[in-house]
ZAROSE-315302 format. One record per residue: residue in one letter; x, y, z of N, C-alpha, C in turn. Coordinates in steps of 0.02 Angstrom, whole numbers, padded with zeros to 5 digits, always signed. Each point is the difference from the previous one (the first is absolute). Layout:
<sites>
AXYZXYZXYZ ...
</sites>
This chain:
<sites>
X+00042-00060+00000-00042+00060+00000+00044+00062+00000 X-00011+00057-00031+00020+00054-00015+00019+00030+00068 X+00061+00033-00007+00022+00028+00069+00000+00100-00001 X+00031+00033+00039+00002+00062-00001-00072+00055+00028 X-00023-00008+00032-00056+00034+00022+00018+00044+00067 X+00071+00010+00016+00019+00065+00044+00012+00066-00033 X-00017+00057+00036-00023+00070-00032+00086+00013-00032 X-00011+00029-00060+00076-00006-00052-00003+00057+00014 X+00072+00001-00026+00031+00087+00011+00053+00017-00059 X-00022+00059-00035+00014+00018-00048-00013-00004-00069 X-00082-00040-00005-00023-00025-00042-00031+00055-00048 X+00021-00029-00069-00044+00058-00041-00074+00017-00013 X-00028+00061+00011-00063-00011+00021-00030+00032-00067 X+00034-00001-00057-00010+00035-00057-00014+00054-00005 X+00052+00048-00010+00012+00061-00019+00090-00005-00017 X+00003+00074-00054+00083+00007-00023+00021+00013+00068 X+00056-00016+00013+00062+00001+00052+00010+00075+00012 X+00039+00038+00043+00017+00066+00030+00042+00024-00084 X+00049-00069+00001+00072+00036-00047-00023+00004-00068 X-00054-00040-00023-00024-00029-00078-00075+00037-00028 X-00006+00037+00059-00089+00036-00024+00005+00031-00054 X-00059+00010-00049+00014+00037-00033-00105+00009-00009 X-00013+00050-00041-00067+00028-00018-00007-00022-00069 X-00031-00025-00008-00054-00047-00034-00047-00017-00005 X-00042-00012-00049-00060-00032+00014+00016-00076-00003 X+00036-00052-00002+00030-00040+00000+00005-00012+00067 X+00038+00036+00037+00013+00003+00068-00055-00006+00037 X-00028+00032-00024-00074+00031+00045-00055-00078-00005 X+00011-00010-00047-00034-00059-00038+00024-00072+00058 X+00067+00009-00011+00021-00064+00043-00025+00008+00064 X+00039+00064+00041-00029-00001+00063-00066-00023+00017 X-00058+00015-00033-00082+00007+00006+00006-00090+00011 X+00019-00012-00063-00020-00096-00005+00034-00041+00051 X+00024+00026+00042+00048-00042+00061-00041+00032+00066 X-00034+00060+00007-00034+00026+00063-00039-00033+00018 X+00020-00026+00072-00043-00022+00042-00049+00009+00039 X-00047-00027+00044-00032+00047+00060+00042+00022+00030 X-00007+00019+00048+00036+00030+00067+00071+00057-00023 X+00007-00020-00073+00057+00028-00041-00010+00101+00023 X+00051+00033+00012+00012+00047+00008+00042+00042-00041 X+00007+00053-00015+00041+00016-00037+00005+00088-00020 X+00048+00036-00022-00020+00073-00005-00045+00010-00091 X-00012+00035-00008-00013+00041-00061-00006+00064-00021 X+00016+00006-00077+00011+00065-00039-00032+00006-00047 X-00039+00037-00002-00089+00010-00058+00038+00069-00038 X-00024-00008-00041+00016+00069-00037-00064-00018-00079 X-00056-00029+00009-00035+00010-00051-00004+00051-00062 X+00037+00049-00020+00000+00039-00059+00051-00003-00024 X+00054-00058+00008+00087+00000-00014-00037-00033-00097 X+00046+00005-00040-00005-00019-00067-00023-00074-00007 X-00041-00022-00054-00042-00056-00016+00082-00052+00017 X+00052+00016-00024+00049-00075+00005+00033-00006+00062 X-00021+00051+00051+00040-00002+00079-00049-00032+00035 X+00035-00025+00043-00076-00016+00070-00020+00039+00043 X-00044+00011-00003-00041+00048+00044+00013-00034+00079 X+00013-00063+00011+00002-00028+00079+00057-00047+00002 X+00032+00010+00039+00052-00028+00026+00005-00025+00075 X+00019-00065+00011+00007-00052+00070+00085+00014+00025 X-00023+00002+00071+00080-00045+00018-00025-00026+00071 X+00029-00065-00003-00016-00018+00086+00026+00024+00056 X-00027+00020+00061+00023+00023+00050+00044-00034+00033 X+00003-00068+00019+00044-00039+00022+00070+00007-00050 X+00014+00007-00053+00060+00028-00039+00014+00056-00018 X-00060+00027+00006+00018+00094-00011-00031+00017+00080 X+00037+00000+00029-00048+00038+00062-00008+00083-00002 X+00047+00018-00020-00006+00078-00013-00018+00021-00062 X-00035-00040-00053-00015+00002-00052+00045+00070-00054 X+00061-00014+00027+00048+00048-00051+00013-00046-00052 X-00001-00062-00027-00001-00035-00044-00052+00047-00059 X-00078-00020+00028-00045+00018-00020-00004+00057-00039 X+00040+00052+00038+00002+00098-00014+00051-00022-00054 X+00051-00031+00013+00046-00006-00066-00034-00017-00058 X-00026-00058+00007-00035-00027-00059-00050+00082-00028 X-00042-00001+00043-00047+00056-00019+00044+00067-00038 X+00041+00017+00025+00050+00061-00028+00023-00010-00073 X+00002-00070-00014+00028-00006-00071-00040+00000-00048 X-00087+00027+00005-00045+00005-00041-00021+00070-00018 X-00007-00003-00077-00025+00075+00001-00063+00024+00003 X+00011+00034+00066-00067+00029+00030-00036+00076-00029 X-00023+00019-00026-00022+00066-00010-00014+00029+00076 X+00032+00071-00003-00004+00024+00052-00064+00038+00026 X-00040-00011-00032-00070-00012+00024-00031-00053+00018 X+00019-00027-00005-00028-00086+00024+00027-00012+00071 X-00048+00003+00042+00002-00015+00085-00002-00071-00004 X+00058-00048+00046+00016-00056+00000-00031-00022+00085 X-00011-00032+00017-00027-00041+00068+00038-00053+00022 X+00032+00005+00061+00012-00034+00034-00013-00059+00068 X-00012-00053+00004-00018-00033+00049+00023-00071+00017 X-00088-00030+00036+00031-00078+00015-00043-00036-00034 X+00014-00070-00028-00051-00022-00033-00005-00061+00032 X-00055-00054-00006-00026-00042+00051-00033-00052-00030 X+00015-00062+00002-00062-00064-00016-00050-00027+00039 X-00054+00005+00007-00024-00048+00031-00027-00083+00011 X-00023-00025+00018-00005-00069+00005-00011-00014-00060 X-00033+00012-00048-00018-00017-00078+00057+00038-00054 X+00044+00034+00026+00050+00021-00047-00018+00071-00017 X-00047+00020+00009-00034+00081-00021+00039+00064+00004 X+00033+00042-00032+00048+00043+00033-00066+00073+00020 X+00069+00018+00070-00033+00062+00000+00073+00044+00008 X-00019+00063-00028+00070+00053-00006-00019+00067+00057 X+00021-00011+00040-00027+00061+00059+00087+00064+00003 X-00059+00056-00011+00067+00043-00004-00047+00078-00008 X+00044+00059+00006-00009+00067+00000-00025+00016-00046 X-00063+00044-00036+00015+00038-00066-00056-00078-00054 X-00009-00049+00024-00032-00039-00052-00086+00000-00010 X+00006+00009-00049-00077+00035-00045-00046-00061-00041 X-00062+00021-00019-00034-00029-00030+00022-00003-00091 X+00020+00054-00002+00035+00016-00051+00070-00045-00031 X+00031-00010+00064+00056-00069-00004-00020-00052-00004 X-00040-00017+00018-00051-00077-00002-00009-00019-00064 X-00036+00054-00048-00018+00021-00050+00047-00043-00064 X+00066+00048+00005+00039+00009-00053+00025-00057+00016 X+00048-00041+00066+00033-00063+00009-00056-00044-00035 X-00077-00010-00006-00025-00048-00012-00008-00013-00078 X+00020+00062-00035-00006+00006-00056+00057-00014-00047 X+00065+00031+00059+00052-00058-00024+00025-00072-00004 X-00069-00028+00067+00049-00040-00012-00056-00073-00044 X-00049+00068-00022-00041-00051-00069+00027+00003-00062 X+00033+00058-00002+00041+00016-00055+00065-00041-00003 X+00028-00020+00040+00066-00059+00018-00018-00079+00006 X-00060-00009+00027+00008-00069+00048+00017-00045-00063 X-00032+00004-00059+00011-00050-00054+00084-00035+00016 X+00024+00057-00017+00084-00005+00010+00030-00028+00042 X-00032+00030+00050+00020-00034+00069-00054-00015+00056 X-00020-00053-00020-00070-00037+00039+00018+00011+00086 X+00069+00008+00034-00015+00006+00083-00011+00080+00004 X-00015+00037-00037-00029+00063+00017-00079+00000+00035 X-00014-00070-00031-00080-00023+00037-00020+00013+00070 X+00080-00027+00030-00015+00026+00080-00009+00035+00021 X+00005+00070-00049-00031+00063+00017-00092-00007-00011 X-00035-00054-00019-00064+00022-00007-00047-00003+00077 X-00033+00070+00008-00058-00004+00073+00067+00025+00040 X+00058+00053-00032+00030+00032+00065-00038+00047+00007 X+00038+00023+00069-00026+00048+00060+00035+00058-00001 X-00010+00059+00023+00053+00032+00004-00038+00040+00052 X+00073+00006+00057-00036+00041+00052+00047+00061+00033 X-00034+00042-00009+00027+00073+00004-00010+00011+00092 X+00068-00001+00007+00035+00001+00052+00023+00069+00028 X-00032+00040+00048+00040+00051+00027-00001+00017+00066 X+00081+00001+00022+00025+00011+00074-00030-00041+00029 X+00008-00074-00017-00023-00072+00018-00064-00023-00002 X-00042+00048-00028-00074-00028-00001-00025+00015-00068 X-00025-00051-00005-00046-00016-00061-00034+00043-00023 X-00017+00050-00056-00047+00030-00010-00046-00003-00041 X+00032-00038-00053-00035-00023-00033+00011-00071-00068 X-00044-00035-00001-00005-00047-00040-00004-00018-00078 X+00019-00031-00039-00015-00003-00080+00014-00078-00018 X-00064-00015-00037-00007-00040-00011-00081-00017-00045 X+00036-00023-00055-00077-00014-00068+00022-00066-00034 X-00034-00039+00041-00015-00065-00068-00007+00004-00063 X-00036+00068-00016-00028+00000-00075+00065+00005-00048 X+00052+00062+00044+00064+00017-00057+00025-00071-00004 X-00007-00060+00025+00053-00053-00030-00034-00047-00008 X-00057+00011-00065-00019-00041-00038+00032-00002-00067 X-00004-00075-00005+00058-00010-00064+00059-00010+00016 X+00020-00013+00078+00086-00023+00023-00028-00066+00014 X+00035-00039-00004-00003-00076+00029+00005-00010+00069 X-00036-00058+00042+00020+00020+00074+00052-00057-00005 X+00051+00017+00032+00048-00040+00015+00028-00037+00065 X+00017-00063+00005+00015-00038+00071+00063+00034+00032 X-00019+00007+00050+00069+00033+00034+00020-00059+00052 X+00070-00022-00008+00039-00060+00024+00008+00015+00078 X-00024-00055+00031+00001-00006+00066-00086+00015+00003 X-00046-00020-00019-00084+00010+00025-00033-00051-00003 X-00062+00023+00027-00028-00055-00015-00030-00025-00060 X-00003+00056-00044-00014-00023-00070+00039-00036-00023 X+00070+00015-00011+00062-00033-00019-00009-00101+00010 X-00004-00007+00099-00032-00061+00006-00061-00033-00050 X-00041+00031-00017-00068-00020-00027+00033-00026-00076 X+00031+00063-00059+00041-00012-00044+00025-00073+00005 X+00055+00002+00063+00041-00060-00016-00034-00095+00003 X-00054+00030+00056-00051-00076+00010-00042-00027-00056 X-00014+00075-00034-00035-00023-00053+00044-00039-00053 X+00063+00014-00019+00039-00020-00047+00031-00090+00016 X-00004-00004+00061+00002-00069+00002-00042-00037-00013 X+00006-00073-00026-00018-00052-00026-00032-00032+00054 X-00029-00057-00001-00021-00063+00039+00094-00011+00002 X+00018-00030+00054+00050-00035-00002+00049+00031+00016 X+00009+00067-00019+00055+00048+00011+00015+00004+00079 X+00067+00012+00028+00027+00030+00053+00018+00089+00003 X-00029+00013+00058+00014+00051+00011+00048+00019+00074 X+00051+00071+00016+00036+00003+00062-00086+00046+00014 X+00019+00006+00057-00063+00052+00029+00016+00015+00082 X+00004+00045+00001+00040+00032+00065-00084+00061+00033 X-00004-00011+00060-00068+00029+00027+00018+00041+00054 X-00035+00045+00012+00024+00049+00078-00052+00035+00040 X-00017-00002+00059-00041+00081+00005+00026+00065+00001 X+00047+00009-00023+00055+00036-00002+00036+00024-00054 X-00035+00010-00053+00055-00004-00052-00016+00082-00034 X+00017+00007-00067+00003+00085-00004-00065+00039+00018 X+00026+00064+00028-00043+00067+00033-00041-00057+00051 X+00034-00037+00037-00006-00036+00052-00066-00055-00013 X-00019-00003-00029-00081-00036-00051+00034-00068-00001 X-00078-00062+00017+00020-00053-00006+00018-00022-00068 X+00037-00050-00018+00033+00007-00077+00004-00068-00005 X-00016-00033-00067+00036-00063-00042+00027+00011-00065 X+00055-00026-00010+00055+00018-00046-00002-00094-00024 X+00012+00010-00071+00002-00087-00020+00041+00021-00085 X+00020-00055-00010+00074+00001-00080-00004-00061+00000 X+00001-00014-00059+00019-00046-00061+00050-00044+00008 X-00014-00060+00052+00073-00044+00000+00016-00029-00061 X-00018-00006-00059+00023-00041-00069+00028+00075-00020 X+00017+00060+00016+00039+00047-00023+00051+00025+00051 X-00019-00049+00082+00083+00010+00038+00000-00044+00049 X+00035-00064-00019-00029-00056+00030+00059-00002+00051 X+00053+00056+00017+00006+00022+00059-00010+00027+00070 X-00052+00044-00048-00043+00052+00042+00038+00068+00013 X+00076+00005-00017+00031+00056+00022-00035+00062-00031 X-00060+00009-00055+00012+00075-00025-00061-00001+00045 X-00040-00069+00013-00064+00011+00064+00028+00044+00050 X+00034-00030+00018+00040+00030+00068+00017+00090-00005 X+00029+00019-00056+00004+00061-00004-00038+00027-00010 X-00060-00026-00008-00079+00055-00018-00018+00011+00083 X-00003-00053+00026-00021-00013+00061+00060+00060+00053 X+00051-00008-00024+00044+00051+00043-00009+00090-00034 X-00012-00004-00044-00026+00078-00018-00050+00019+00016 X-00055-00061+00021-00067+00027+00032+00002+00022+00063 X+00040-00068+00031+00001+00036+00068+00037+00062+00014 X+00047+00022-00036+00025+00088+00008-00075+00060-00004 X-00061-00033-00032-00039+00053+00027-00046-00018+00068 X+00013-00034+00021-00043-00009+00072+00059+00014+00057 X-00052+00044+00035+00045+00013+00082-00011-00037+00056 X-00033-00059+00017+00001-00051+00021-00001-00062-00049 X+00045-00049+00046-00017-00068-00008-00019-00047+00040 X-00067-00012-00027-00052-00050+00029+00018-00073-00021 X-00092-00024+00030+00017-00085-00036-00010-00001-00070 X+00064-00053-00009-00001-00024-00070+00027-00070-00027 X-00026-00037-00070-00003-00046-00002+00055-00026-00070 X+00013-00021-00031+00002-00030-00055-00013-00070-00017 X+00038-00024-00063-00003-00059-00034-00041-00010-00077 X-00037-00064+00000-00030-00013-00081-00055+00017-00015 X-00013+00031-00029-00071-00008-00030-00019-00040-00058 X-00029-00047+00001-00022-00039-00048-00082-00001-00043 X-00002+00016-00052-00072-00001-00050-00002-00075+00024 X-00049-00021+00023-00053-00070-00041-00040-00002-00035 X-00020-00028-00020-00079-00010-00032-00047+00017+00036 X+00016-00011+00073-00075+00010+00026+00018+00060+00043 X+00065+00037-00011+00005+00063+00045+00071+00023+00021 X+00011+00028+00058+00069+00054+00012+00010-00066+00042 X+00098-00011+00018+00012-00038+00062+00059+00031+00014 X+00001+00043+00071+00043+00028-00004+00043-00032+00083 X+00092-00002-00028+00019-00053+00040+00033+00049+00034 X+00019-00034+00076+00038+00055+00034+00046-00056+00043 X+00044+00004+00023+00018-00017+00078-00013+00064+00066 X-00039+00043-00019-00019+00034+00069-00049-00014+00036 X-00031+00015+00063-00033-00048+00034-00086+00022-00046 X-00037-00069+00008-00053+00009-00067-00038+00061+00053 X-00018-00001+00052-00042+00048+00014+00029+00097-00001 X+00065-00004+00002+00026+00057-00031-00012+00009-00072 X+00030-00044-00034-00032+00023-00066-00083+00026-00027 X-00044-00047+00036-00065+00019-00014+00009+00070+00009 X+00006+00022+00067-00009+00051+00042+00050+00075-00060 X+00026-00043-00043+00023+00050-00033-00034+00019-00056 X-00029-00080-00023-00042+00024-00080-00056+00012+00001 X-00027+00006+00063-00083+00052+00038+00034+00053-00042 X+00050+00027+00041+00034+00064+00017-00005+00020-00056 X+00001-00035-00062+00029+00035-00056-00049-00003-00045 X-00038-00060+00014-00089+00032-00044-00035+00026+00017 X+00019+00053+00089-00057+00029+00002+00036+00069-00017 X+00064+00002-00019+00026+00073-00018-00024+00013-00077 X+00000-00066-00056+00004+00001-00067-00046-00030-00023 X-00070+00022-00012-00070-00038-00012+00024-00019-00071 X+00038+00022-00044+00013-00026-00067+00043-00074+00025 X+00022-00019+00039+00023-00082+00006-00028-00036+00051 X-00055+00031+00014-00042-00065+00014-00022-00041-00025 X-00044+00000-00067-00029-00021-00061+00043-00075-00006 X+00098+00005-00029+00017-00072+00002+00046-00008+00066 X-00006+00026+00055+00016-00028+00056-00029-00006+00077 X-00062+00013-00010-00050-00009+00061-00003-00070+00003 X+00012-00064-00037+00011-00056+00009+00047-00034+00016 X+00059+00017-00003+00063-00022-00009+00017-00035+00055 X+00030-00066-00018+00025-00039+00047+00058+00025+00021 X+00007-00012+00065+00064+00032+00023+00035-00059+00041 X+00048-00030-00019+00048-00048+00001+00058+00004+00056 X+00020-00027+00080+00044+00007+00019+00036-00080+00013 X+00087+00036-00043+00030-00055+00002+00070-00008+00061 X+00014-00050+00002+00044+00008+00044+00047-00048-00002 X+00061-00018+00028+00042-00044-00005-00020-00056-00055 X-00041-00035+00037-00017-00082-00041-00064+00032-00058 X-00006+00040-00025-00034+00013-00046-00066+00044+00022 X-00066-00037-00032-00060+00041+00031-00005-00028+00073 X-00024+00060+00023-00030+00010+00065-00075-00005+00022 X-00046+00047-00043-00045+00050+00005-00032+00034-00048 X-00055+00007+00008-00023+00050-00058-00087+00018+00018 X+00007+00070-00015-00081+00011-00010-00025+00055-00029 X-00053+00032-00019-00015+00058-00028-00030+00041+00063 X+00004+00062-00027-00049+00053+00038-00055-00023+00020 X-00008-00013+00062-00079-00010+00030-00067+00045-00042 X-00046-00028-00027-00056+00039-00019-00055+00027+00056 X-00035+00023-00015-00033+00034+00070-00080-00041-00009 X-00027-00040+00059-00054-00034+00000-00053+00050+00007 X-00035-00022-00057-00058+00070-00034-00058-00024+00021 X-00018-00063+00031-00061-00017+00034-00051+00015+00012 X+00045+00083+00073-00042+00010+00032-00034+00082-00040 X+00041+00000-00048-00031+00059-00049-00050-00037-00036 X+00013-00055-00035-00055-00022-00032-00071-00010+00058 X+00014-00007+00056-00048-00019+00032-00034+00075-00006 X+00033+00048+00040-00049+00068-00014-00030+00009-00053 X+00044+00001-00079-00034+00017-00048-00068-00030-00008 X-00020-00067+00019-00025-00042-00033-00071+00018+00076 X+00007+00047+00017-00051+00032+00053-00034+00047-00052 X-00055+00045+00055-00047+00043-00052+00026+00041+00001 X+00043+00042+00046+00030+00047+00010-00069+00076-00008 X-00038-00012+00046-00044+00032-00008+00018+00058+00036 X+00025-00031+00052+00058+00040+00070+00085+00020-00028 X+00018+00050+00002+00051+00007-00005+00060-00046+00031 X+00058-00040-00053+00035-00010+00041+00087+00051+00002 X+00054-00031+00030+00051+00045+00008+00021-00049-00045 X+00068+00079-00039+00041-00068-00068+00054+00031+00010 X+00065-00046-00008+00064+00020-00007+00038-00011-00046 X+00020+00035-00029+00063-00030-00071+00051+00046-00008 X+00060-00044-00036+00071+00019-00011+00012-00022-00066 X+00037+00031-00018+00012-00010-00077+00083-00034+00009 X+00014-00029+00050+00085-00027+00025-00017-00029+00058 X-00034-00069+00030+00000-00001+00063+00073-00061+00028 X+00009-00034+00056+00057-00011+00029+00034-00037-00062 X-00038-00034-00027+00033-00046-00077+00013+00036-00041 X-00027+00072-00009+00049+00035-00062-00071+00006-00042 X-00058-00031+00011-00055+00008-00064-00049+00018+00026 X-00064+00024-00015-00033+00014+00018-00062-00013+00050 X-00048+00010+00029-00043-00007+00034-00074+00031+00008 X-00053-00034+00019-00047+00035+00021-00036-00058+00053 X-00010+00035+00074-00025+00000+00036-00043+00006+00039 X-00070-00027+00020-00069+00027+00033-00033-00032+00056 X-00008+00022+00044-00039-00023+00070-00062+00047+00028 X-00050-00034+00029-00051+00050+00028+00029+00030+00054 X+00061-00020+00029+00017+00016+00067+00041+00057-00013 X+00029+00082+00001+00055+00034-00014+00062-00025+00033 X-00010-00006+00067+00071-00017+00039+00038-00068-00029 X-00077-00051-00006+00044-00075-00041+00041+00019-00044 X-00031+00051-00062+00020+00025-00053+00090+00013-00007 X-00014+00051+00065+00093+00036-00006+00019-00058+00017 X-00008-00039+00059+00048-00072+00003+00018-00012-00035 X-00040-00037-00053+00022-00030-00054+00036+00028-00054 X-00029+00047-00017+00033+00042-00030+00091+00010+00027 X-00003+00024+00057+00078-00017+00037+00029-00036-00008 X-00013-00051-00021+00023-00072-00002+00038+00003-00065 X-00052+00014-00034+00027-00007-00094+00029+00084-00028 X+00002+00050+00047+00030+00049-00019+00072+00014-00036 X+00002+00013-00073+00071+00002-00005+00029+00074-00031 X+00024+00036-00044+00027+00068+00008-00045+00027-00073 X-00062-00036-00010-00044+00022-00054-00034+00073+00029 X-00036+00007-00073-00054+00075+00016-00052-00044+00035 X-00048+00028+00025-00049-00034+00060-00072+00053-00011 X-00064-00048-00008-00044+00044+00002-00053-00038+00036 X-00016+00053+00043-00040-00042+00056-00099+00033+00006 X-00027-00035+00010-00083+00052+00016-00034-00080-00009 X-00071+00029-00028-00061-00047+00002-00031-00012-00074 X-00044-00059+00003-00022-00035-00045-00069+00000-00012 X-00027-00002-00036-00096-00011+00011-00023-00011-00072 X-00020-00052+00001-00044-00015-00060-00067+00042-00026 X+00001+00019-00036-00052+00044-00029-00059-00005-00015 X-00082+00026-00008-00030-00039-00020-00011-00047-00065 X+00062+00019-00049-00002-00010-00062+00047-00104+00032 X+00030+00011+00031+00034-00065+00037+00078+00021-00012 X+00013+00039-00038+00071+00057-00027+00038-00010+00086 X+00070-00005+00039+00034+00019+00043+00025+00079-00030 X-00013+00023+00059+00014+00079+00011+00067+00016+00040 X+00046-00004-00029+00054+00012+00066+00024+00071+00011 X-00011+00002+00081+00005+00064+00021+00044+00046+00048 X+00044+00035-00054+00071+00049+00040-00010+00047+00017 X+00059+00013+00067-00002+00082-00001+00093+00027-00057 X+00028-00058-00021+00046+00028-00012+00018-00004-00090 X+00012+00024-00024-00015-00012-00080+00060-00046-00016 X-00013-00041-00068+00046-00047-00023-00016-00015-00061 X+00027+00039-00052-00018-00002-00069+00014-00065-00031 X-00034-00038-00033+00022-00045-00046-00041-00071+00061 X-00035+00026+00052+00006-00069+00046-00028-00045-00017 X-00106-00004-00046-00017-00026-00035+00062-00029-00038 X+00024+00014-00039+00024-00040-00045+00052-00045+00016 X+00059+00024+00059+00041-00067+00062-00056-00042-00001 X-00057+00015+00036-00022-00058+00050-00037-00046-00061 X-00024+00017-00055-00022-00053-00060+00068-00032-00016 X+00066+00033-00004+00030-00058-00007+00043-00027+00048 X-00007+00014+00070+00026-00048+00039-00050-00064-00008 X-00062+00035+00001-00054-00066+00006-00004-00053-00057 X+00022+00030-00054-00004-00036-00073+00065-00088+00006 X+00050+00046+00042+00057-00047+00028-00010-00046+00039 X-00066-00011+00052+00016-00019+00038-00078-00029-00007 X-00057+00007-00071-00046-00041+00013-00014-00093-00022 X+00058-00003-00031-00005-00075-00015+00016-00030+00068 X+00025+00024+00049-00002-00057+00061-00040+00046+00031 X-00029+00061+00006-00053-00006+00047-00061+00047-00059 X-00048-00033-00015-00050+00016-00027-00049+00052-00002 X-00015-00019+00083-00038+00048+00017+00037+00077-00002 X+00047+00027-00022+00023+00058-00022-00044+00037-00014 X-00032-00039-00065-00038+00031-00067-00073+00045+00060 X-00013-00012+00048-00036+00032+00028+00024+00095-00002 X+00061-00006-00029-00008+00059+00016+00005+00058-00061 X-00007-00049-00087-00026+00009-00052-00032+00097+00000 X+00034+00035-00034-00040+00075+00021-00006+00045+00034 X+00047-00024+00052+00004+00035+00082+00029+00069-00015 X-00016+00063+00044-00004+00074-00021+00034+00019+00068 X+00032+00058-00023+00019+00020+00072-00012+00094-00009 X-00021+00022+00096-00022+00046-00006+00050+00042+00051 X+00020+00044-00020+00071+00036+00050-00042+00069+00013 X-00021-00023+00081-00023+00052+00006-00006+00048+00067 X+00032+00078+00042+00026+00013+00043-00044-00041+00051 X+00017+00035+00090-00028-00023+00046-00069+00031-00006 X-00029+00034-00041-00048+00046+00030-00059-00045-00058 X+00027-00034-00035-00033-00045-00047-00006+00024-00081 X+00021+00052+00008+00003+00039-00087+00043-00045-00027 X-00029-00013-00067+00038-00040-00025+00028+00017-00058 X+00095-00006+00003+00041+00031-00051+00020-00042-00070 X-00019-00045+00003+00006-00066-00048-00032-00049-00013 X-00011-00026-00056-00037-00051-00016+00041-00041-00058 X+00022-00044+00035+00040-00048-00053-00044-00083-00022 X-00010-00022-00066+00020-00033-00024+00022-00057-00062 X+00036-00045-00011+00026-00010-00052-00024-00081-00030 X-00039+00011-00030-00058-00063-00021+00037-00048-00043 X+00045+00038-00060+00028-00041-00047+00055-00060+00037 X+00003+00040+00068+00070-00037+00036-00017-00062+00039 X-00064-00001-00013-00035-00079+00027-00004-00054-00032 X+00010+00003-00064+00014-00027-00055+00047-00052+00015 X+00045+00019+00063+00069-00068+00008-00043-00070+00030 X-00061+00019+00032-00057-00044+00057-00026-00060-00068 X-00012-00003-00070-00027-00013-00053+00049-00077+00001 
</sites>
């Protein structure tokens, strides 16, 4: 099994070097396609510099700390001396998204960078990582203001940014039945977010360049938590992922990590999880599912009476939930029990006279109709009685009973069929 999983030092985190920088869109290009989450770094905007210069320029902070690299690079472009240039920090978050926070940055800059870099990306496709930036106008440490339009970066491609969880999804999908995979797990891994990282053992049946993905990730997290590695294996009938760490740590990690990344639940809310040890297998089991019983039992009442409902869109297994008792206090119990670091929406239930469930908030949650048709769509071939809740509406409405919302999403029942 692949070795190297202590935090490296001096590793390239992609960007040009202090001595070798230079301004480019080339440059600029590379840096973007190597940025990570948690990735940090300075920047130099100058949006009105000539169609063949780059308007934005990277250098990492951990190699430029005083970003005089950066000013060099920037100095060797010709700037019209009307053209106000911006300086700052720029930032990934858990999905790779940049944001550029700095003095002096406008809606107007948003503007023109997005237009360059529709006018470029052909050329150089990692300019993508610029699509859905942010830019936040920064003065004497506080925020003042925000920029940001989906609409300007239509027509850029969205692109995977290495180290996410998309990246994971990419690589699972590309395996075969049969294929081996390394797969390294954490609650801990970049901008501190639970993380799974997995590569192609028929392209490093060492594992060493595993190992160096795995050591550049951890340079963006400031703790280290629990974490796991070993195989991941496609079957036919699903994920088997092998470890020698103890099996109930590992579970406890791949909760962790489907309830951070609802995009890998889909092929790993099943996954066998394998612990081996000296003389071979040990152990093995999947994520406990949550016994829906005593929900089916309520549903399958008149609900003429209001009951109390609880749901998470992440509960202790990483997937979702919905929860209901006539009792409130039973309710939070239970609920306690299966609590895990999901959104949470809690109130009452009542069947309508039409026989429609009415579910009823004080706190709003856009899109919830359409979660809870397809948590239920997932989970009605072993429990049936689901379909009771075929149509269900929800009404978000203050304490005083005015009601600010009326949600719901009919087509999304369609998974119950």
């Amino acid at each position: 099994m692949f070795q190297g999983f202590s935090p490296g030092v001096g590793v390239d985190v992609g960007c040009d070097t202090v001595q070798s920088m230079r301004a480019s869109i080339e440059s600029t290009a590379s840096m973007l396609a190597r940025w990570r989450p948690g990735h940090r770094g300075w920047f130099w905007l100058c949006p009105m510099l000539d169609d063949q210069a780059p308007p934005l320029l990277f250098s990492a902070i951990r190699e430029d700390t005083d970003a005089s690299a950066l000013r060099a690079a920037a100095a060797s472009l010709p700037r019209p001396a009307a053209a106000p240039a911006r300086f700052g920090v720029a930032t990934a978050d858990a999905d790779g998204r940049l944001s550029l926070g700095g003095p002096g940055l406008c809606d107007a800059d948003l503007l023109r960078l997005s237009d360059w870099v529709r006018d470029n990306v052909d050329a150089h496709p990692a300019l993508a990582r610029l699509r859905d930036l942010t830019l936040l106008c920064i003065e004497d440490g506080v925020v003042t203001d925000t920029f940001e339009d989906p609409d300007l970066w239509l027509g850029v491609p969205k692109a995977i940014a290495p180290g996410t969880a998309a990246e994971t999804v990419q690589r699972l999908a590309a395996a075969r039945p049969g294929m081996n995979l390394w797969f390294w797990m954490t609650t801990t891994g970049p901008t501190n977010a639970p993380h799974l990282a997995v590569g192609l053992q028929r392209d490093d049946r060492d594992g060493k360049r595993f190992a160096e993905e795995i050591r550049v990730l951890r340079q963006f997290a400031s703790e280290d938590g629990p974490r796991c590695a070993g195989i991941l294996r496609r079957a036919d009938d699903g994920l088997m992922l092998t470890t020698d760490a103890p099996l109930a740590d590992a579970l406890s990690i791949l909760a962790a990590v489907l309830g951070a990344h609802p995009q890998l639940r889909a092929p790993l809310a099943d996954a066998l999880v394998i612990h081996t040890g000296k003389d071979g297998f040990e152990d093995g089991a999947r994520l406990p599912g949550a016994d829906l019983a005593p929900l089916i039992e309520i549903l399958n009442s008149d609900l003429s009476s209001p009951a109390w409902f609880w749901y998470t869109d992440a509960a202790a297994n990483g997937t979702p939930l919905l929860l209901m008792a006539t009792d409130r206090d039973a309710l939070k119990a239970t609920a306690k029990e299966h609590a895990g670091i999901g959104q949470t929406l809690r109130g009452q239930v009542i069947a309508t006279a039409t026989g429609i469930l009415e579910f009823r908030a004080r706190s709003p949650w856009p899109g919830f109709i359409a979660a809870l048709a397809a948590w239920a769509g997932t989970q009605h071939d072993e429990w049936p009685g689901l379909a009771r809740l075929r149509d269900a509406q929800l009404i978000h409405q203050r304490r005083d009973g005015e009601i600010v919302d009326r949600q719901r999403a009919d087509a999304a029942w369609d998974v119950l069929d």
